[in-house]
N, C-alpha and C positions, 0 to 999 in steps of 0.2 A: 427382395427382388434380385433374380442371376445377375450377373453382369451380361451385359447386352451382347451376342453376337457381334453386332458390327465393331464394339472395341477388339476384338479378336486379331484386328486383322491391320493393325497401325502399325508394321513395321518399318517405315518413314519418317514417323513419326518420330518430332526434336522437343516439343514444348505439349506438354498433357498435362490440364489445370483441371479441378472439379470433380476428381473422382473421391472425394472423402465425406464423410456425414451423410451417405446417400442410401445407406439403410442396405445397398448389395450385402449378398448372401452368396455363400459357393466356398469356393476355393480362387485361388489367383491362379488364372491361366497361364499357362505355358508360354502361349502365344507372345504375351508380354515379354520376355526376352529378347524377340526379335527387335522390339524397337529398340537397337543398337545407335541410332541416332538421339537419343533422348539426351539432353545435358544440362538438366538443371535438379528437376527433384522429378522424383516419383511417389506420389500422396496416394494413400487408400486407406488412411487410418479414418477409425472412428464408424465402420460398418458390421457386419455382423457376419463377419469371410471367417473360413476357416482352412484347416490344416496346414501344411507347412510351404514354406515360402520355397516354390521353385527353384532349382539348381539353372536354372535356366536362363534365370533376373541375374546370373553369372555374364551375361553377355552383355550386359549396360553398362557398358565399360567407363562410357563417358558422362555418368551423372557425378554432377561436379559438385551437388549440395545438398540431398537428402533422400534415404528410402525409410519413407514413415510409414511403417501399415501394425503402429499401437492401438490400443481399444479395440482388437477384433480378437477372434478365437485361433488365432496363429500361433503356430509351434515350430520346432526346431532351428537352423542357425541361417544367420544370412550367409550365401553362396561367400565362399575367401573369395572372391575376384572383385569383390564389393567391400571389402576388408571386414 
């Protein structure tokens, strides 16, 4: 299953719970960057996404405790602004 349109579009978004073991397919959007507000973890592990992680997940500046998106078809490095 894509990931949903309407996630697309949470750049306000501080706290995003449930997105992992949900069977999504694609790639990690772009879009996801924008939510600059996010400060705790960003989870998408355990789905069936692929290609490489967004230079863009560079602007979560303030996730203070985890970017997990292991057990999918991901490649290349996490954004340096994410260390």
């Amino acid at each position: 299953m894509p990931i949903h349109q309407s996630l697309r579009s949470l750049a306000g978004c501080c706290l995003l719970q449930g997105l992992y073991s949900n069977k999504m397919t694609g790639t990690i959007p772009t879009e996801f960057g924008k939510m600059t507000g996010l400060v705790d973890r960003f989870r998408v592990y355990a789905n069936s996404l692929s290609g490489k992680i967004p230079t863009e997940l560079g602007q979560m500046t303030e996730l203070t405790s985890e970017l997990a998106v292991q057990s999918n078809q991901i490649n290349g490095t996490v954004p340096t602004q994410l260390g």
